[in-house]
C-alpha positions as CSV (number, residue, x, y, z in Angstrom):
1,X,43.7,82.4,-77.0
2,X,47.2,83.6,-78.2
3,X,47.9,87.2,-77.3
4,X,49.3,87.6,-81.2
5,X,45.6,86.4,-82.2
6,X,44.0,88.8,-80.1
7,X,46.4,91.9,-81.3
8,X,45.6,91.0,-84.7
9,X,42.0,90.8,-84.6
10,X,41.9,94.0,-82.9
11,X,43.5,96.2,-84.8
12,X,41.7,94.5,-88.0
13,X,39.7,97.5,-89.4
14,X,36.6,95.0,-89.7
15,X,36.4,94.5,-86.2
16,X,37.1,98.2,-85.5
17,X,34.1,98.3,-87.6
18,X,32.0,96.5,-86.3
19,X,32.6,97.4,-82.9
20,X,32.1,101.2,-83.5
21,X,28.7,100.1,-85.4
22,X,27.6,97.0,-83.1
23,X,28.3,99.5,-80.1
24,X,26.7,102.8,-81.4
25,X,23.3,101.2,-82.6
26,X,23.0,99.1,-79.2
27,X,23.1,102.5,-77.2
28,X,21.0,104.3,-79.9
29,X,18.0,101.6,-79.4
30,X,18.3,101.0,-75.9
31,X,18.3,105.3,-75.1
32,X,15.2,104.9,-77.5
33,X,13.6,102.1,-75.4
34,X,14.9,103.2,-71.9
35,X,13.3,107.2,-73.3
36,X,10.0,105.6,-73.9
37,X,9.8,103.5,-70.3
38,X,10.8,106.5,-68.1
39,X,8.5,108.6,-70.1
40,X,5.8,106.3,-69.2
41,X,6.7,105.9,-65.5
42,X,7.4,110.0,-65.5
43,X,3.8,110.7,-66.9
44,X,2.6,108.1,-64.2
45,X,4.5,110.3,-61.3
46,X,3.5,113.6,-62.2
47,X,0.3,113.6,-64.0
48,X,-2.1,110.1,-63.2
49,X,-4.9,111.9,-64.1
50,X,-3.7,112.0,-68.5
51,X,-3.3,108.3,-68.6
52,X,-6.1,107.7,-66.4
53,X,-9.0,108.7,-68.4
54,X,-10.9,105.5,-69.5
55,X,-11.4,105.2,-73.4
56,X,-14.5,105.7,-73.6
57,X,-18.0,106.3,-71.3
58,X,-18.3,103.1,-71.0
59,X,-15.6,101.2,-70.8
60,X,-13.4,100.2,-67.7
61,X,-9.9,100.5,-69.3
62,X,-7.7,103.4,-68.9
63,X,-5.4,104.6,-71.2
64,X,-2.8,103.2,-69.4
65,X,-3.1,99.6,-70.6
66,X,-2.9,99.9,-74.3
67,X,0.0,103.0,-73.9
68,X,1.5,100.8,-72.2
69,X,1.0,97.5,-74.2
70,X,2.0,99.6,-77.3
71,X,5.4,100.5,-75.2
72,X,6.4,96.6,-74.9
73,X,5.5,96.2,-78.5
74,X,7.8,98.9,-79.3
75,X,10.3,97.0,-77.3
76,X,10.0,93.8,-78.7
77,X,10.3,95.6,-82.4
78,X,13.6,97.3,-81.3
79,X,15.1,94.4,-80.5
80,X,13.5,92.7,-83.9
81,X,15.5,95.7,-85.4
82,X,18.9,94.9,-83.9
83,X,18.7,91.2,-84.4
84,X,17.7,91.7,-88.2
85,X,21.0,94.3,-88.2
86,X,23.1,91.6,-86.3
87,X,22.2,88.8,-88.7
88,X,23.0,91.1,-91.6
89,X,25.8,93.5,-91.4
90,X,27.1,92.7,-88.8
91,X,27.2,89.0,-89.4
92,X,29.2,89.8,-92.5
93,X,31.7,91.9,-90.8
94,X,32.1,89.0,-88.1
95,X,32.7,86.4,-90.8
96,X,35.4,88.7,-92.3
97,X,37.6,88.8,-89.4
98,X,37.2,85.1,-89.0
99,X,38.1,85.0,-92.8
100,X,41.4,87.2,-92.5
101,X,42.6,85.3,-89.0
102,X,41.7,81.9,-90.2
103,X,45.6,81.1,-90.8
104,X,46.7,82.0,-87.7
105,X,44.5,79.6,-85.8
């Protein structure tokens, strides 16, 4: 790729946009995510006995299995959430930059 290209896209407020945005909501959901799995393995570490109460008299499932199925769930939604954002927004912003460097390809 020409080095006049790349200058160009790069200091193309769309793509400062969309890096800022792209960048800040990646971190934001995977701190949420990586919160929720430590949090999990932390409770696990230092108190067995909270998620190790069975759900009811009698039953043979802990806790642990649907707090923990519910934290994969979560997972898979957070990453439903960013591809949904991706598609949208920043999908727009993408085909914008594309849009104002077409010319110089």
């Amino acid at each position: 790729m020409d080095k006049t290209l790349v200058k160009k896209i790069q200091a193309n407020p769309n793509y400062i946009e969309l890096v800022s945005k792209r960048s800040g909501f990646a971190v934001k959901l995977a701190l949420f995510v990586l919160a929720i799995f430590y949090s999990y393995i932390l409770v696990i570490a230092f108190n067995k006995e909270l998620l190790g109460v069975k759900l009811d008299e009698a039953s043979v499932m802990t806790w642990a299995f649907p707090v923990a199925a519910a934290i994969i769930i979560v997972s898979f939604i957070t990453t439903l959430i960013y591809v949904k954002r991706a598609n949208g927004e920043f999908e727009d912003l993408t085909n914008a930059i594309k849009e104002d460097v077409k010319d110089d390809l």
